[in-house]
C-alpha atoms as an extended CHARMM CRD file, in Angstrom:
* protein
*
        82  EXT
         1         1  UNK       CA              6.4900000000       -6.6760000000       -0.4610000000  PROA      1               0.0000000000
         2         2  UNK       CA             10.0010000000       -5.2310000000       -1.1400000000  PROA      2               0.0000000000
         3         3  UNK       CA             10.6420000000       -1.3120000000       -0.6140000000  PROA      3               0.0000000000
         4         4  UNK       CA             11.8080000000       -1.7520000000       -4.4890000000  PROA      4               0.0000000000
         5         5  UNK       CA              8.8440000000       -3.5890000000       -6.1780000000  PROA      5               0.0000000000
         6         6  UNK       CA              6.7370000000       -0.9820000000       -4.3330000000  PROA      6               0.0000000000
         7         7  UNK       CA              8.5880000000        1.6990000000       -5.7530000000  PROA      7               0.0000000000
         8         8  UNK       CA              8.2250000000       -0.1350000000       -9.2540000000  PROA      8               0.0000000000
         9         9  UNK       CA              4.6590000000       -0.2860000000       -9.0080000000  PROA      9               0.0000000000
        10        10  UNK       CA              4.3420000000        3.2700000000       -7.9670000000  PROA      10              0.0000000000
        11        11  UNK       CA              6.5680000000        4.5740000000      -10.9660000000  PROA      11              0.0000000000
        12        12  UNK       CA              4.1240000000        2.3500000000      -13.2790000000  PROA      12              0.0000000000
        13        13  UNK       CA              0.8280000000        3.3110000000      -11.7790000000  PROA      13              0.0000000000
        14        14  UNK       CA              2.2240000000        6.8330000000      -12.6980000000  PROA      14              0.0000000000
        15        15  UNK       CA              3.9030000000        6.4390000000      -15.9030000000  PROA      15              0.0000000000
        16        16  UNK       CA              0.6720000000        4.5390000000      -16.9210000000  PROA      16              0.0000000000
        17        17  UNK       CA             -2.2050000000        6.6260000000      -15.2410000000  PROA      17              0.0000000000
        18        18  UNK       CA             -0.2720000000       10.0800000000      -16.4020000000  PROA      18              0.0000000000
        19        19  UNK       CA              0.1180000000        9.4450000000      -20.2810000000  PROA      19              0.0000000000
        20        20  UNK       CA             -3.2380000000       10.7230000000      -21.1330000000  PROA      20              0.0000000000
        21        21  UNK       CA             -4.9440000000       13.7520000000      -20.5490000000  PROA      21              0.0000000000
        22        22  UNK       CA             -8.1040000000       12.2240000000      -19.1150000000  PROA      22              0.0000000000
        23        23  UNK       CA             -6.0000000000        9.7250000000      -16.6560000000  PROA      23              0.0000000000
        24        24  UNK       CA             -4.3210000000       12.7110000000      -15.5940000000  PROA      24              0.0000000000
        25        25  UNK       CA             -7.6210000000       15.0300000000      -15.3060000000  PROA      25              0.0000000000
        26        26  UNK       CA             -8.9690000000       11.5550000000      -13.2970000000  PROA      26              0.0000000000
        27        27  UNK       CA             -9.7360000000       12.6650000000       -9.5230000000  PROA      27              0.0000000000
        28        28  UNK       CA             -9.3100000000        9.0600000000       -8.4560000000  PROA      28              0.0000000000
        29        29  UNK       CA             -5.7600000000        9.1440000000       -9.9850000000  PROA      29              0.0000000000
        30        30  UNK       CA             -4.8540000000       12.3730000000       -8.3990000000  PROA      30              0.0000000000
        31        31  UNK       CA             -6.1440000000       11.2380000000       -5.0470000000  PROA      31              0.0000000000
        32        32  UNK       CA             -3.9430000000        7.7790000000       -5.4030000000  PROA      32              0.0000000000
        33        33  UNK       CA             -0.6270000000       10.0810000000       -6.4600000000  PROA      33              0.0000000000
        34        34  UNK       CA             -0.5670000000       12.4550000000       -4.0210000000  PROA      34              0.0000000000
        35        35  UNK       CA             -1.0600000000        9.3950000000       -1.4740000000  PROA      35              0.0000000000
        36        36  UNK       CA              1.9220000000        7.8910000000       -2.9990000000  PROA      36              0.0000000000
        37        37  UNK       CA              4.1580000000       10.5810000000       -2.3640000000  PROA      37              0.0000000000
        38        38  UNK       CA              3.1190000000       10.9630000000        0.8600000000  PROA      38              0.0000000000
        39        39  UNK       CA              3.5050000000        7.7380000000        1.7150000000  PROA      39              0.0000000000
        40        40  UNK       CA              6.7320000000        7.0510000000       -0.0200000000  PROA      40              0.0000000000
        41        41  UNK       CA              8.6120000000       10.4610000000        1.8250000000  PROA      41              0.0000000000
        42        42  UNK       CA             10.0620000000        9.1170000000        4.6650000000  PROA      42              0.0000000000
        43        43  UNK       CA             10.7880000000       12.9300000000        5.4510000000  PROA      43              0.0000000000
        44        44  UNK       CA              6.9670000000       13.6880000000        6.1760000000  PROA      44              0.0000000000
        45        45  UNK       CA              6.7140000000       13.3610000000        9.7590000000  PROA      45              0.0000000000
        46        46  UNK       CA              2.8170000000       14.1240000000        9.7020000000  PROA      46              0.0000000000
        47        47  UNK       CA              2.3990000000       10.6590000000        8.0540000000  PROA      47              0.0000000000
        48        48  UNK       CA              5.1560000000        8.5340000000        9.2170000000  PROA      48              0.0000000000
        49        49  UNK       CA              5.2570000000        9.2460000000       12.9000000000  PROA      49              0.0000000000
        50        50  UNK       CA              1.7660000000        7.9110000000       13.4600000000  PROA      50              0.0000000000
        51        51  UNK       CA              2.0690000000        5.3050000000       11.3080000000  PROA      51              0.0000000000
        52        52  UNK       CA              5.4950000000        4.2610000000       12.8020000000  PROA      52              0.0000000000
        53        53  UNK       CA              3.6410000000        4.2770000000       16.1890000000  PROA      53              0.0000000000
        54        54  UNK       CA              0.9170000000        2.4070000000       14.6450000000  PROA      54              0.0000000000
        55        55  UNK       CA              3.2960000000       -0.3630000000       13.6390000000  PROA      55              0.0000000000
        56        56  UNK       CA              5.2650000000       -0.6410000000       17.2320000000  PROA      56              0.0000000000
        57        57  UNK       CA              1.3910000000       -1.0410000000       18.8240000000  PROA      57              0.0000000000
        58        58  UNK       CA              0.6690000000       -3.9970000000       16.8970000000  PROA      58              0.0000000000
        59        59  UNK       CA              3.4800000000       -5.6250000000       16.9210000000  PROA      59              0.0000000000
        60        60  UNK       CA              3.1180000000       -6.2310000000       20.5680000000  PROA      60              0.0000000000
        61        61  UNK       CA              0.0090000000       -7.5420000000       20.5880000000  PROA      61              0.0000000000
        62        62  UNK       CA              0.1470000000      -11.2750000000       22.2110000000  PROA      62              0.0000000000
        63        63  UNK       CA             -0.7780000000      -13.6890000000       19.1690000000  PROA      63              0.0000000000
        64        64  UNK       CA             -2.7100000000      -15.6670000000       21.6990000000  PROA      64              0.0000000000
        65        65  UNK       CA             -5.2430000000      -12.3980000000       21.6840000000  PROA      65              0.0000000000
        66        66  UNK       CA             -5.8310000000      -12.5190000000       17.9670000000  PROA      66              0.0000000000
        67        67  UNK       CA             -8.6900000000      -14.5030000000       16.0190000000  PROA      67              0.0000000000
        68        68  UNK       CA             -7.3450000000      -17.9400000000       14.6120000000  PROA      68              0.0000000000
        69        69  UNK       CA             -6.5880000000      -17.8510000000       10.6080000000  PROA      69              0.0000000000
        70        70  UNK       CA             -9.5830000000      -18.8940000000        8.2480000000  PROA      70              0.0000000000
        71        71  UNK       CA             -8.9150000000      -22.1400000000        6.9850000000  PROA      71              0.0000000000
        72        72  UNK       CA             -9.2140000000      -21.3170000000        3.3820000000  PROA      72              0.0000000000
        73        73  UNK       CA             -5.8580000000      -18.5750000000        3.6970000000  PROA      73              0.0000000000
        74        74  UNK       CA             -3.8970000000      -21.1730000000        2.6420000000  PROA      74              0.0000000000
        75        75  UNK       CA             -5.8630000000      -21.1160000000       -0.6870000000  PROA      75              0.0000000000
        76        76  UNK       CA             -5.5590000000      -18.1990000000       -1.3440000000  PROA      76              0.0000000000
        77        77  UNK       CA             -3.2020000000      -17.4610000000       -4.8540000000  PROA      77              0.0000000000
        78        78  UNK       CA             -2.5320000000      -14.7060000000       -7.4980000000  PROA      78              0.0000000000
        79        79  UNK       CA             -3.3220000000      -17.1230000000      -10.2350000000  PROA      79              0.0000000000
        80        80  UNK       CA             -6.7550000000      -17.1710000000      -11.9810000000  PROA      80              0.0000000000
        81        81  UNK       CA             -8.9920000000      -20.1090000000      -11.6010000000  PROA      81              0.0000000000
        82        82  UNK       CA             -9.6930000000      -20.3490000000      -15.6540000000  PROA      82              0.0000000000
């Protein structure tokens, strides 16, 4: 996904979650923000170093060591089956 339709869907989740008093009092939706701006800091070292490191590691692992793909991936859609 694009760094911008992230940020799009972050601004939404917020706009939309934060309008009412109960989506703000929501502890899922606090949980969710504050992982959001965590995530989206690129400043925050505590988050983004391991993760950066994280990344590096599994992008050299030999794709002869990983499982094959299920067959039915390539089914797989964001349209609904009605």
């Amino acid at each position: 996904m694009p760094e911008e339709k992230l940020y799009q869907a972050m601004a939404k989740f917020k706009k939309i979650g934060g309008r009412t008093e109960a989506g703000c009092s929501s502890v899922l939706f606090r949980i969710v923000s504050a992982h959001m701006k965590i995530m989206a800091d690129r400043n925050n070292r505590f988050y983004h170093v391991p993760v950066d490191l994280m990344v590096r590691a599994t992008d050299r692992i030999p794709q002869w060591t990983l499982p094959k793909k299920p067959s039915w991936v390539g089914h797989v859609t964001w349209k609904s089956t009605d």
